[in-house]
Structures are given as structure tokens and as C-alpha cells.
ZAZATOR-438012 format. One record per residue: residue number from 1; x, y, z of N, C-alpha, C, CB in turn; chain. Coordinates in pm, 1 decimal. Glycine has a CB too. Layout:
# ZAZATOR-438012
<node NUM,<X,Y,Z>,<X,Y,Z>,<X,Y,Z>,<X,Y,Z>,'A'> ...
//
This chain:
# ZAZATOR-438012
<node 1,<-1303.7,3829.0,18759.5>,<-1229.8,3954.5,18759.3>,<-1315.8,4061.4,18824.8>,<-1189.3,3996.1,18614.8>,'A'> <node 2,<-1244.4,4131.6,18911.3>,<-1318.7,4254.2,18958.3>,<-1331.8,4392.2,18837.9>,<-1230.0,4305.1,19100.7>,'A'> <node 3,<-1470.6,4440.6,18884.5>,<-1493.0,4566.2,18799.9>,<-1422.7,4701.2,18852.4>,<-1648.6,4592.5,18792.5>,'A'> <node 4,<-1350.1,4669.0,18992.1>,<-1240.8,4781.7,19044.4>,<-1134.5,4771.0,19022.5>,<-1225.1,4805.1,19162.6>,'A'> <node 5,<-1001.1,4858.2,19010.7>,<-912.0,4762.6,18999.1>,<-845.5,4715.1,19165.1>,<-801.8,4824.7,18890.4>,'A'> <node 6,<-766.1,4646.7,19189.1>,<-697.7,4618.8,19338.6>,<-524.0,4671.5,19294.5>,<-713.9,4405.5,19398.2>,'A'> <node 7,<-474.9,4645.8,19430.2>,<-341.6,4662.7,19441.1>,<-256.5,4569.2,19291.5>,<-303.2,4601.3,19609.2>,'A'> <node 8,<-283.2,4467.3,19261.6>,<-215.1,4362.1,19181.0>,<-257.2,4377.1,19026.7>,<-255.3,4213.2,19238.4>,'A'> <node 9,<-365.1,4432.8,18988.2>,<-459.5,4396.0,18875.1>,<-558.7,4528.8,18789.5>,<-565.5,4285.1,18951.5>,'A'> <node 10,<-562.2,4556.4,18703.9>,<-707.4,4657.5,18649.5>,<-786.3,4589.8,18649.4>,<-725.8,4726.7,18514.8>,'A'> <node 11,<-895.0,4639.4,18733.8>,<-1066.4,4600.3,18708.1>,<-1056.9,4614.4,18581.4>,<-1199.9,4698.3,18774.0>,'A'> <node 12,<-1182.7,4477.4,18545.0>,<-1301.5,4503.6,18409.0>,<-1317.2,4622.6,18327.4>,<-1442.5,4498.1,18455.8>,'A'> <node 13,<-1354.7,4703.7,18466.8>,<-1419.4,4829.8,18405.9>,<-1290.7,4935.8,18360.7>,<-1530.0,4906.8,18530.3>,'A'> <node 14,<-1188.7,4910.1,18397.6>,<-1091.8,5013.5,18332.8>,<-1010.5,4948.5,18236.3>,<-998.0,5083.5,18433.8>,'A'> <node 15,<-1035.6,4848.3,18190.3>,<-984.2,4769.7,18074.5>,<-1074.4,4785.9,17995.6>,<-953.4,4631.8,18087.8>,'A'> <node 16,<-1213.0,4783.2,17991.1>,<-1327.7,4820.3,17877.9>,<-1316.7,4976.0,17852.4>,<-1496.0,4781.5,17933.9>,'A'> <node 17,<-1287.5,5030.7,17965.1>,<-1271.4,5128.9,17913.9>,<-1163.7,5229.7,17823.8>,<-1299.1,5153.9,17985.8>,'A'> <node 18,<-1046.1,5162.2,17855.3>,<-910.7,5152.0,17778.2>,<-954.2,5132.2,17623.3>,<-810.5,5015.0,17836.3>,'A'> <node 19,<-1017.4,5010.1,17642.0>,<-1024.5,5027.5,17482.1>,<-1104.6,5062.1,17405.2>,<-1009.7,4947.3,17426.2>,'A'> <node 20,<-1238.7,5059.4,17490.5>,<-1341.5,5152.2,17428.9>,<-1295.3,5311.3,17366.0>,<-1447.9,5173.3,17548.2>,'A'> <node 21,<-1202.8,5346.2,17445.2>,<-1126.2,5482.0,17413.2>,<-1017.4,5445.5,17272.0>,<-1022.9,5536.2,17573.8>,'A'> <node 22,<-971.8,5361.9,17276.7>,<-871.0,5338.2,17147.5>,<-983.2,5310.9,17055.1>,<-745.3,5200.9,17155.5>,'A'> <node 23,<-1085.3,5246.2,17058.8>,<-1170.2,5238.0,16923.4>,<-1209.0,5364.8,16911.2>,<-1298.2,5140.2,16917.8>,'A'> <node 24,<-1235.0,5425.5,16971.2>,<-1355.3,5546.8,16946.9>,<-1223.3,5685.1,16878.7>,<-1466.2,5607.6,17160.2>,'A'> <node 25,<-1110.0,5658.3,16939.5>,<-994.5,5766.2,16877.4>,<-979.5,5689.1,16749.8>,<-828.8,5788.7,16972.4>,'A'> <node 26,<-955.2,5598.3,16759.3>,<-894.6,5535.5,16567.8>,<-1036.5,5569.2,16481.9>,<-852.4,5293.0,16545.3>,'A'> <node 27,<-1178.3,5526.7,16541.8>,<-1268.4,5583.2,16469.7>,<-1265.0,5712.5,16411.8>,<-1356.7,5577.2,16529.1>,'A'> <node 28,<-1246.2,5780.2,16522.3>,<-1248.1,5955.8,16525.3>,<-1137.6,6002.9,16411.4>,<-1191.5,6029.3,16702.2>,'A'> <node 29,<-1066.8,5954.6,16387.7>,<-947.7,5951.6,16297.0>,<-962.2,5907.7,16174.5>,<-851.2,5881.0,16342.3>,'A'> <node 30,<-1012.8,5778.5,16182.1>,<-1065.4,5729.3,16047.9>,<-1151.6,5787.4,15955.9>,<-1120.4,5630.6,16063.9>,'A'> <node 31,<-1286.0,5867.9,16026.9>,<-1375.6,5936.0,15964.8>,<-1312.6,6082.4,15923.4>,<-1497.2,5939.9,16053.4>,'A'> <node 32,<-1230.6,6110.9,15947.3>,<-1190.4,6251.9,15945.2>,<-1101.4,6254.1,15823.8>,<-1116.0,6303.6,16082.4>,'A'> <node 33,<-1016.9,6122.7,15798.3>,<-916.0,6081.9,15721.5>,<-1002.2,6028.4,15608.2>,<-815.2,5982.4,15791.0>,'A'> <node 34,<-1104.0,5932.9,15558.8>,<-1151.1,5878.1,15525.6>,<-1265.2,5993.2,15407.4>,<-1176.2,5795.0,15638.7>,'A'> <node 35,<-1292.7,6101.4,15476.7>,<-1353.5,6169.1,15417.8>,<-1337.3,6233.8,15282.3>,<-1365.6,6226.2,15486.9>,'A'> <node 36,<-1185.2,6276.3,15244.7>,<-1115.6,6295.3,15161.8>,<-1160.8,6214.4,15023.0>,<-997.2,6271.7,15217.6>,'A'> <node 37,<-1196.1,6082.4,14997.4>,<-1256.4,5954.6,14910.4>,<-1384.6,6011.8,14861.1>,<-1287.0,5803.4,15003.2>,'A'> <node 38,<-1464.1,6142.7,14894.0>,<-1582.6,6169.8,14867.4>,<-1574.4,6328.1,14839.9>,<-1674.7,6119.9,14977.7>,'A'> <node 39,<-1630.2,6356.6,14747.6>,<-1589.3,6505.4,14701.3>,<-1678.0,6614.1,14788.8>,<-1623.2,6528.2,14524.9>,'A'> <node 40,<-1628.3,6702.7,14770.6>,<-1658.3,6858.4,14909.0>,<-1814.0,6860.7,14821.2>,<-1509.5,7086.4,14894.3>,'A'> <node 41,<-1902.2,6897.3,14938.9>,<-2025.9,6924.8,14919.5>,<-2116.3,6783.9,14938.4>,<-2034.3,6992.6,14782.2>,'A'> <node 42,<-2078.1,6682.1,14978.7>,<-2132.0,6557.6,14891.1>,<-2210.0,6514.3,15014.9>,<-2008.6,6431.5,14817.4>,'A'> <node 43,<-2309.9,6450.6,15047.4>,<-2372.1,6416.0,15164.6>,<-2311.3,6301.6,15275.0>,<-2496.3,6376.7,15117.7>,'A'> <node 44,<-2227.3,6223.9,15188.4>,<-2165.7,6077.7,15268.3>,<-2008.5,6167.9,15297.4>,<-2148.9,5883.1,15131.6>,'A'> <node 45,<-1970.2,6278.5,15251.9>,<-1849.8,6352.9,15318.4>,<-1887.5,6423.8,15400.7>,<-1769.3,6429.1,15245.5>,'A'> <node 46,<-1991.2,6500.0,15426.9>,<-2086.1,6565.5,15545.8>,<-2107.0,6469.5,15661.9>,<-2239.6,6604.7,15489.4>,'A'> <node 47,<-2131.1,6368.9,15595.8>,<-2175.3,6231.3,15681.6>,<-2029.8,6199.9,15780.6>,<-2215.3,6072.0,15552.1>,'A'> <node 48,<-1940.9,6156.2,15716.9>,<-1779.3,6148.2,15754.0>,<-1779.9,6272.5,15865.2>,<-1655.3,6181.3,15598.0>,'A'> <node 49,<-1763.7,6369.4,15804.6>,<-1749.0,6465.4,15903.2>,<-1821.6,6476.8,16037.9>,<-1770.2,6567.1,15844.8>,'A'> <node 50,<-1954.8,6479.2,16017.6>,<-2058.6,6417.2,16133.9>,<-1997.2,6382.8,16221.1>,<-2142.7,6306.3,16109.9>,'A'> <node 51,<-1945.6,6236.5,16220.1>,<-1980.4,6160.9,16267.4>,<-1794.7,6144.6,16348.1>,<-2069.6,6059.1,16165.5>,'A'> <node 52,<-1695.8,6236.9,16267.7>,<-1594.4,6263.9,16372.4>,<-1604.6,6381.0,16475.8>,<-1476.2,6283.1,16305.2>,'A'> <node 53,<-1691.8,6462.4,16443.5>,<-1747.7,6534.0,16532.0>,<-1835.1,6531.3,16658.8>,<-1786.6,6580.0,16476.3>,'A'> <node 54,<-1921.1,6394.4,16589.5>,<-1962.4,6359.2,16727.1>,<-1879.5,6269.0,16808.2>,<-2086.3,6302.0,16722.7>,'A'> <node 55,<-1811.4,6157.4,16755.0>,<-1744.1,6072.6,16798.4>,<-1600.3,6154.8,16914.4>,<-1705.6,5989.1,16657.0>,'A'> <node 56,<-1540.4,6277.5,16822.0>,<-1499.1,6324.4,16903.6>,<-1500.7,6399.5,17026.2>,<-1472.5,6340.8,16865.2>,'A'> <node 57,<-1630.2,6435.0,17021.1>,<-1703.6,6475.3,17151.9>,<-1732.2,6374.8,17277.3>,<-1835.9,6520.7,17108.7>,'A'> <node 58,<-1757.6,6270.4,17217.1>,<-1720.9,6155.1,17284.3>,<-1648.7,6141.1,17356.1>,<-1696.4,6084.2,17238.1>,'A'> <node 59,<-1512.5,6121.5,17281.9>,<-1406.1,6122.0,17347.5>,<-1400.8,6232.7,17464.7>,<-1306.4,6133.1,17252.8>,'A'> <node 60,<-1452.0,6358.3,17455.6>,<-1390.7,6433.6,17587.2>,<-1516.0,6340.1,17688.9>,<-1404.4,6659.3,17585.3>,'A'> <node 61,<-1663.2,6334.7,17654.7>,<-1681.0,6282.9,17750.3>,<-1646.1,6174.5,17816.9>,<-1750.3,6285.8,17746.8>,'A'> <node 62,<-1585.8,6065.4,17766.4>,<-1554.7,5962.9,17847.7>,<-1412.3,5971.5,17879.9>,<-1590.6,5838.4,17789.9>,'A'> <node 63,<-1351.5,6093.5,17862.2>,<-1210.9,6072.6,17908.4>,<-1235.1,6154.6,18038.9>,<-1079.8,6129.9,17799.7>,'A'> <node 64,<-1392.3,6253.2,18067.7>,<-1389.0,6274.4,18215.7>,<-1442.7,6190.3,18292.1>,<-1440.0,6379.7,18253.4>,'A'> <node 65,<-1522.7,6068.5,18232.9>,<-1524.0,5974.5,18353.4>,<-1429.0,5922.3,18325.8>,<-1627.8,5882.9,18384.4>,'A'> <node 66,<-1324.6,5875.1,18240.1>,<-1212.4,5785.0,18277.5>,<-1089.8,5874.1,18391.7>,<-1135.6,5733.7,18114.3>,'A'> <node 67,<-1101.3,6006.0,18389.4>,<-1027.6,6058.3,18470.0>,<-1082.9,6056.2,18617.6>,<-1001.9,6178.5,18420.0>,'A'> <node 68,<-1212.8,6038.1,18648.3>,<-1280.0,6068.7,18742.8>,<-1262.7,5865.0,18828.7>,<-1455.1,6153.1,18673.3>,'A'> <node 69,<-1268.0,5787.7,18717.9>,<-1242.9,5645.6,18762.8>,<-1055.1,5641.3,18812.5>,<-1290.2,5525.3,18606.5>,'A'> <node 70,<-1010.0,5717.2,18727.4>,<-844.8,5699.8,18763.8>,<-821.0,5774.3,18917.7>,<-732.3,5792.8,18627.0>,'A'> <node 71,<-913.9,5857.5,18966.6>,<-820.0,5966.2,19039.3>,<-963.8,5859.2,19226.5>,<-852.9,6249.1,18946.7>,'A'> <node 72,<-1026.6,5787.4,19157.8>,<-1122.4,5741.4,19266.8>,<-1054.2,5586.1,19278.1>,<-1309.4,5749.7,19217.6>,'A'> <node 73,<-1019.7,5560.3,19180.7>,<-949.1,5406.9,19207.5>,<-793.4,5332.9,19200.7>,<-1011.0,5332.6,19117.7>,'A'> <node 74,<-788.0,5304.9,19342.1>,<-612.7,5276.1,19298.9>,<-590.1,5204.2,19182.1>,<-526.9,5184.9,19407.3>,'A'> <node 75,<-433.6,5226.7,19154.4>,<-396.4,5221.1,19049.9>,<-296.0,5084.4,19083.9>,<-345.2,5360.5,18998.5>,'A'> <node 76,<-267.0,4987.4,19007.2>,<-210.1,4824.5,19030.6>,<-78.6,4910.1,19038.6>,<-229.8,4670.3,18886.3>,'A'> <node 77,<1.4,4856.1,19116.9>,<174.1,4794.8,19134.3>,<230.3,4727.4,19008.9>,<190.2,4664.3,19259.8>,'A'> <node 78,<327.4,4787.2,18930.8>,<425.1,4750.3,18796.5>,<522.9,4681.4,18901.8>,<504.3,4903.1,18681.3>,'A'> <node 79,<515.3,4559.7,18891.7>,<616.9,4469.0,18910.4>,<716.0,4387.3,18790.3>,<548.7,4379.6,18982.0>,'A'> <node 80,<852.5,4377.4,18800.8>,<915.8,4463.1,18948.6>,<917.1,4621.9,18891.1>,<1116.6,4403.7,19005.7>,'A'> <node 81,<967.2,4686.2,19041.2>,<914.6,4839.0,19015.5>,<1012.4,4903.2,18893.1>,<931.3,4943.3,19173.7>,'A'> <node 82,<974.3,4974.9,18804.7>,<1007.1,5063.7,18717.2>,<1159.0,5125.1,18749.0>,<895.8,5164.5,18717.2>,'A'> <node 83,<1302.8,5166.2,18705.6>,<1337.2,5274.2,18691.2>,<1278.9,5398.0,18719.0>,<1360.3,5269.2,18606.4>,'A'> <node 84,<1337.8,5474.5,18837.0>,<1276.6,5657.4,18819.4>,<1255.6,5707.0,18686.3>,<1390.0,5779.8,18876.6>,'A'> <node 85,<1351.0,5691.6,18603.5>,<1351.8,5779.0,18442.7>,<1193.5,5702.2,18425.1>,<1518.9,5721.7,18280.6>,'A'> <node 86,<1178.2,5563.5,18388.2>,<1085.9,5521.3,18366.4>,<946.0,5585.5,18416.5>,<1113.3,5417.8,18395.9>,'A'> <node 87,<931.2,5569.4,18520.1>,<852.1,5625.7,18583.9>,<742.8,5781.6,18560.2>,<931.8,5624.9,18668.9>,'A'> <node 88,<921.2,5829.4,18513.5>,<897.9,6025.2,18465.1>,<846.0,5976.1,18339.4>,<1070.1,6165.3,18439.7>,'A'> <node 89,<860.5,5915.4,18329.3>,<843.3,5900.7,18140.0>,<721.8,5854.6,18087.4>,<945.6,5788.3,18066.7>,'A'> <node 90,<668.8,5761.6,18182.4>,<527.4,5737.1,18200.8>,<457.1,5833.3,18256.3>,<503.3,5633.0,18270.6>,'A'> <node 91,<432.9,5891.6,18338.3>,<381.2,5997.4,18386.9>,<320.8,6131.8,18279.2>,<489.0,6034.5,18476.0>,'A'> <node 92,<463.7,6182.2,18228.0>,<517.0,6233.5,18108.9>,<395.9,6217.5,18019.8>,<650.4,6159.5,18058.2>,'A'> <node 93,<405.2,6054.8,18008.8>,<331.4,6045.7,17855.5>,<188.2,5993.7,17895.1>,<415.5,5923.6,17732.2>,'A'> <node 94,<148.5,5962.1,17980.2>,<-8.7,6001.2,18026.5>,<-77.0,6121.1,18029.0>,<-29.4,5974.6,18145.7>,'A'> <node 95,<-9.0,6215.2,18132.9>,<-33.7,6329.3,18070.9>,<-36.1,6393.3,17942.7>,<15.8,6377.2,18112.6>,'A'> <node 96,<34.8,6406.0,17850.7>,<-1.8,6426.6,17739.2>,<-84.2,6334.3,17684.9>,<88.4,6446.2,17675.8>,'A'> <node 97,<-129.9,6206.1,17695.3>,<-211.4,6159.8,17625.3>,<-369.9,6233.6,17695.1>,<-183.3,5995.7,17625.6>,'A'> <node 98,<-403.1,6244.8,17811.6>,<-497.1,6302.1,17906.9>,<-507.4,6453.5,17803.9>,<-426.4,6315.0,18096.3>,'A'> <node 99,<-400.9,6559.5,17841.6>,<-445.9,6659.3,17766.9>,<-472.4,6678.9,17605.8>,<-372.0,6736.0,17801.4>,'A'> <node 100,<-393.3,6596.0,17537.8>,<-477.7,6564.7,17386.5>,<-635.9,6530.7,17391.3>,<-409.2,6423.5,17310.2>,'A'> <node 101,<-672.3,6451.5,17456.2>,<-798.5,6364.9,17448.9>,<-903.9,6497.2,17509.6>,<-788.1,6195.0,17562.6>,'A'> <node 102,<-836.2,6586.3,17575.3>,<-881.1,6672.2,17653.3>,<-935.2,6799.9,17532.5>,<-759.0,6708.2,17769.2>,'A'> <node 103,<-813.9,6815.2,17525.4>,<-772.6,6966.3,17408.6>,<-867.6,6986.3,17270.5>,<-589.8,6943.4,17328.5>,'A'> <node 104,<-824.2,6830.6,17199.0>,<-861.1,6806.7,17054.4>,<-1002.8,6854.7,17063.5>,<-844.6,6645.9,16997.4>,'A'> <node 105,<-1104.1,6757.3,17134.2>,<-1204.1,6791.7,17097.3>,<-1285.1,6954.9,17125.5>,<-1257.7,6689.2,17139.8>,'A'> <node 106,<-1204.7,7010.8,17249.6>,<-1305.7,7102.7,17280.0>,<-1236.0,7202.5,17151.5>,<-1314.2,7164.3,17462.6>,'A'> <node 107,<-1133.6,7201.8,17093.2>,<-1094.0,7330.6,16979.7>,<-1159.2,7246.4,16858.7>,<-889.7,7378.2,16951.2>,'A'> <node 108,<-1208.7,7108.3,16839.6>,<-1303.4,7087.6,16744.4>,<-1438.7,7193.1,16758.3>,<-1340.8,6936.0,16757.3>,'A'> <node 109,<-1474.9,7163.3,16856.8>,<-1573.3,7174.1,16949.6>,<-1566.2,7423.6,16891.6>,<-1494.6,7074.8,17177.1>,'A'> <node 110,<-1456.9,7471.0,16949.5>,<-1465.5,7592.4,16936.8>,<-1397.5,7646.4,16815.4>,<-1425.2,7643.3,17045.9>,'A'> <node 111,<-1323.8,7578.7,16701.6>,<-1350.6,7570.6,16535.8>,<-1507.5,7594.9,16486.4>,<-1306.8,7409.1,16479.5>,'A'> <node 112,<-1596.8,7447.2,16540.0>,<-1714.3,7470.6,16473.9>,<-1776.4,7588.5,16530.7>,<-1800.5,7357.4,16478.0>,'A'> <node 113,<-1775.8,7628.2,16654.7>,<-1863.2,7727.1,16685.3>,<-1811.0,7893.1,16633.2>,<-1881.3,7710.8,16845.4>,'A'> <node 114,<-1703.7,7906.9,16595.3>,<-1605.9,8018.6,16550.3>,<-1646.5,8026.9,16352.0>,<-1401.4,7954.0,16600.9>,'A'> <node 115,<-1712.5,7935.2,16315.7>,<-1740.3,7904.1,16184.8>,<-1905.2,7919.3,16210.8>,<-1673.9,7748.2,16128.8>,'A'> <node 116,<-1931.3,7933.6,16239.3>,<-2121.6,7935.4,16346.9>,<-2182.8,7809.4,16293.0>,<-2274.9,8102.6,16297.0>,'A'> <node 117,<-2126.4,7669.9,16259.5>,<-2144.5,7565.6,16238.9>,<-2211.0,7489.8,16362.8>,<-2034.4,7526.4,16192.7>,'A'> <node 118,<-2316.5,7407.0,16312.0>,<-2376.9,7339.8,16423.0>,<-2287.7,7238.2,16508.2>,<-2491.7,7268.9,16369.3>,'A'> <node 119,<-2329.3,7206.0,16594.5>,<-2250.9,7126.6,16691.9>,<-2357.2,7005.1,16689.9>,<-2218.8,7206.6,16852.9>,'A'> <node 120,<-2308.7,6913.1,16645.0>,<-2380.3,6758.0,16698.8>,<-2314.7,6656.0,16758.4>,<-2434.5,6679.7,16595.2>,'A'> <node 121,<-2443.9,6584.7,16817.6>,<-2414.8,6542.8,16938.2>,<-2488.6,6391.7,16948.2>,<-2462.0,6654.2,17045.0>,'A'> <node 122,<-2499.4,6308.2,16853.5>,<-2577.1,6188.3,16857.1>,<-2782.6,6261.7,16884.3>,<-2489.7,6072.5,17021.3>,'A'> <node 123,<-2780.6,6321.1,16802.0>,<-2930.1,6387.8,16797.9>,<-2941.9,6516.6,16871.0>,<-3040.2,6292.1,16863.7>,'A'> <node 124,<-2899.3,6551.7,16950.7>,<-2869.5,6708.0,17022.8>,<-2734.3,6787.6,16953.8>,<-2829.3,6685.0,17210.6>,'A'> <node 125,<-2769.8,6943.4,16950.1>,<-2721.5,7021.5,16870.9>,<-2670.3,7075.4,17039.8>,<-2823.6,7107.8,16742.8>,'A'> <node 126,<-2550.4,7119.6,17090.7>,<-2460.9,7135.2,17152.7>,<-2456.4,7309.5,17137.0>,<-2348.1,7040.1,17106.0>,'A'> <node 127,<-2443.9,7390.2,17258.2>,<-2427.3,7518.1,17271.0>,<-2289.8,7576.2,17178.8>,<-2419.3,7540.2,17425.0>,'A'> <node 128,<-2295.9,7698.6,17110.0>,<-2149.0,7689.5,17093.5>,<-2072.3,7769.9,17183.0>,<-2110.1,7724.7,16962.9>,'A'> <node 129,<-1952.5,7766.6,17173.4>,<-1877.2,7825.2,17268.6>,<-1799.7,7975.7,17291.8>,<-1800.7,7744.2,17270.6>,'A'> 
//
């Protein structure tokens, strides 16, 4: 399998990266959801929180190289071709998935800094905004 994608197929690399992005959002979700099981103040609910904070930071960064891989590498042929409605509708709902992945984190991101809460970052503390 190629790590680009071609006319027929997704490269490697945009299939790892597909789902590297669905783990890291269900993570990001899980810890945020999950936290609730541990009472306010408590170090392993601090911990929870952490760690959707960083995870969600994550997410914006790799959704600008996944945007930067989408807009540099053709994109495979849906055979046979789609319906127009179809088409709008996909489009439609990429985009909104693009600007969620986009949005969420940086108003995580300017929540914590509006609260003068630290920003972490897998060991780096992050400017606030």
C-alpha cells in the first residue's frame, strides 16, 4: 500500500491518520465524561481533566496536518460516482466535522486562559490567549 493516496485508493498515511483522530476524540471525550466518577478537588479528577486538555489540543494539532495532507494530496474517486445531493452532503458534513475539531479545542484552549488556568501541553505550559 502506498503512504500517498492515488486516484483509486487512501494512502497508509491518511488511514492512520483517520483513526488516530477517532481514538484521540473518543479519548478526549472519555476523560472529560469519565471525570464525573471522582469527586471535585480530587487529584485523579484533575488528572481526567489534564489529560482532555491536553489530548484536546492534540486534536487541533493534528487536524492541521491532516488538513495540510488533504489539501496537498489527491483525494480517491467514490465509485460509482455519488448523487449531487450526496455529494453536498458530504462536503456539508466534512466541513463541519473540520470546523468542530478546529473550534472545540481552541475555546477549550480560551475558557482556560479566560479562568487564568494553566494550559498543558504533554510537559509545556502553552501561552494563554
Amino acid at each position: 500500500m502506498n503512504i500517498k493516496n492515488t486516484e483509486s485508493h487512501y494512502g497508509s498515511l491518511s488511514i492512520k491518520m483517520h483513526w488516530l483522530m477517532f481514538i484521540i476524540i473518543a479519548a478526549t471525550f472519555a476523560f472529560i465524561e469519565c471525570r464525573v466518577f471522582f469527586e471535585k478537588g480530587t487529584e485523579t479528577r484533575d488528572l481526567f481533566k489534564m489529560w482532555h486538555f491536553m489530548l484536546g489540543l492534540l486534536v487541533l494539532a493534528m487536524v492541521l496536518i491532516r488538513l495540510y495532507f488533504r489539501l496537498t494530496q489527491v483525494t480517491p474517486k467514490i465509485t460509482p460516482t455519488p448523487s449531487a445531493m450526496q455529494n453536498i452532503a458530504a462536503k456539508f458534513a466534512h466541513i463541519i466535522l473540520y470546523v468542530f475539531m478546529i473550534v472545540m479545542p481552541i475555546a477549550g484552549w480560551a475558557m482556560l486562559s479566560a479562568f487564568g488556568k494553566p494550559i498543558p501541553f504533554f510537559g509545556l505550559e502553552l501561552p494563554s490567549l
